[in-house]
N, C-alpha and C positions, 0 to 999 in steps of 0.2 A: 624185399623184392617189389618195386610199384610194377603197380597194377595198371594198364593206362589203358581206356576207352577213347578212341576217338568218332567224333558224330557228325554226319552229316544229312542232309533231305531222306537220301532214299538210299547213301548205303551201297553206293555204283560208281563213285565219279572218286570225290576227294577223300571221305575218312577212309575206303581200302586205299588208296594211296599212299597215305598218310600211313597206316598199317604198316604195310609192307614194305615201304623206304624205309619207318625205323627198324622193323623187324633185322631188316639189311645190316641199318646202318650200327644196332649192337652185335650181329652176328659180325660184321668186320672188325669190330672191337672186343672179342672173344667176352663177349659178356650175354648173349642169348640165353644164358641160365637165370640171370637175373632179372629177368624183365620177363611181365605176363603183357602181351601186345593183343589189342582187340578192334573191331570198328562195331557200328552200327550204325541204325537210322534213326530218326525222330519221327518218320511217318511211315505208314505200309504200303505205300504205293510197289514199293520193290520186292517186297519181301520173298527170297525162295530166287532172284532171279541173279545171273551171275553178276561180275564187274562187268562196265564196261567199256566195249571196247578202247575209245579212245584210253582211257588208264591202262587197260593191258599192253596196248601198244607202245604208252608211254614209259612202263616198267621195263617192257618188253627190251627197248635198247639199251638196260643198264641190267640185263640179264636176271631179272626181278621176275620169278611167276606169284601168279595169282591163282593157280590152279586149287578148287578146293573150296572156294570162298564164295558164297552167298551171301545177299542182301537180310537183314534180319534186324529188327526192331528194338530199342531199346527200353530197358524193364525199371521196376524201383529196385528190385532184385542187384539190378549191374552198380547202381549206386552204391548198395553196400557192399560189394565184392569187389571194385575199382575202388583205386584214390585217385585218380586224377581222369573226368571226365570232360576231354578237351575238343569242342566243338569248331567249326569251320567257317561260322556268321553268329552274327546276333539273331535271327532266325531259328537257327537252329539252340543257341541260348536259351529264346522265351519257351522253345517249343521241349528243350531239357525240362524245364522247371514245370511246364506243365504234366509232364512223365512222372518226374521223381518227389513232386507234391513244395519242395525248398530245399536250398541247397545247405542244410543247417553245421553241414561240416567242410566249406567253403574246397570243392573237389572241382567246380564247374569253372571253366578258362575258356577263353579261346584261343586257340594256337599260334595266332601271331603277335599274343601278350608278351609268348616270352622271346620273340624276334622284337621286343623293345618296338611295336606297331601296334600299340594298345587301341584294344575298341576296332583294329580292322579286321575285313572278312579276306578272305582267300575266294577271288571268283567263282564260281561254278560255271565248269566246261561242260557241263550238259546246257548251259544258254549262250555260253561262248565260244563254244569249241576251241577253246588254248588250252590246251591241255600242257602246254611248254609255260607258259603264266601262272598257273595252277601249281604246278613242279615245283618249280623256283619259289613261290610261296610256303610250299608244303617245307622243301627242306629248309628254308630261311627257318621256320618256326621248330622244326625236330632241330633242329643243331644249338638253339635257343635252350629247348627243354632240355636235353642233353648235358646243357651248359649249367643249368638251373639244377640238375637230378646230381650235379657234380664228377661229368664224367666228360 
């Protein structure tokens, strides 16, 4: 069963995104048993607060809730309980490794490695407000992983 953590600033914008598109996109694939789906942050600025809005609204028309989900920080703990901790920028990369002390069992990506977009970020719509930009990158790189996990 992988375990997949995804990360981003604060835990609001793109890793529930990212979340809950794949969460979707195994449950369409009658595989939701096998997949453990999580997000988190790299920093506390969020922490305890819901998604937001622009991502629920952007879930919201592909009948996606987010209902439930709060912002919450990432631990050394999620390292060893995740295999695959897959971030949102390089940003949020340095700010893993400063979390989890080294990545010594190479689990740390960024999401649009495996969209064959190695080394890029996925915008952040809390300074861009595209949250349609944002989408389209999220599932370019879940259909990647997807592809990658062999399903």
């Amino acid at each position: 069963m992988p375990k997949i953590m995804f990360v981003c600033h604060g835990n609001i914008c793109r890793s529930p995104m990212a979340e809950f598109l794949m969460k979707d996109m195994v449950q369409k694939l009658g595989k939701a048993d096998e997949f453990y789906i999580q997000s988190s942050a790299t920093s506390r600025e969020e922490i305890g607060n819901p998604v937001h809005w622009g991502t629920k609204n952007k879930l919201a028309q592909y009948d996606i809730s987010v209902a439930g989900k709060y912002a919450r920080q990432l631990t050394v703990k999620d390292y060893e309980e995740f295999d695959y901790i897959i971030a949102m920028d390089s940003n949020n990369l340095r700010n893993i490794n400063r979390i989890i002390g080294s990545d010594r069992l190479g689990k740390v990506s960024l999401l649009l490695d495996y969209a064959e977009r190695k080394g890029q970020s996925i915008a952040d719509p809390w300074y861009t407000g595209d949250f349609d930009t944002t989408y389209d990158d999220i599932m370019a790189g879940l259909k990647g992983l997807l592809k990658h996990l062999g399903y």
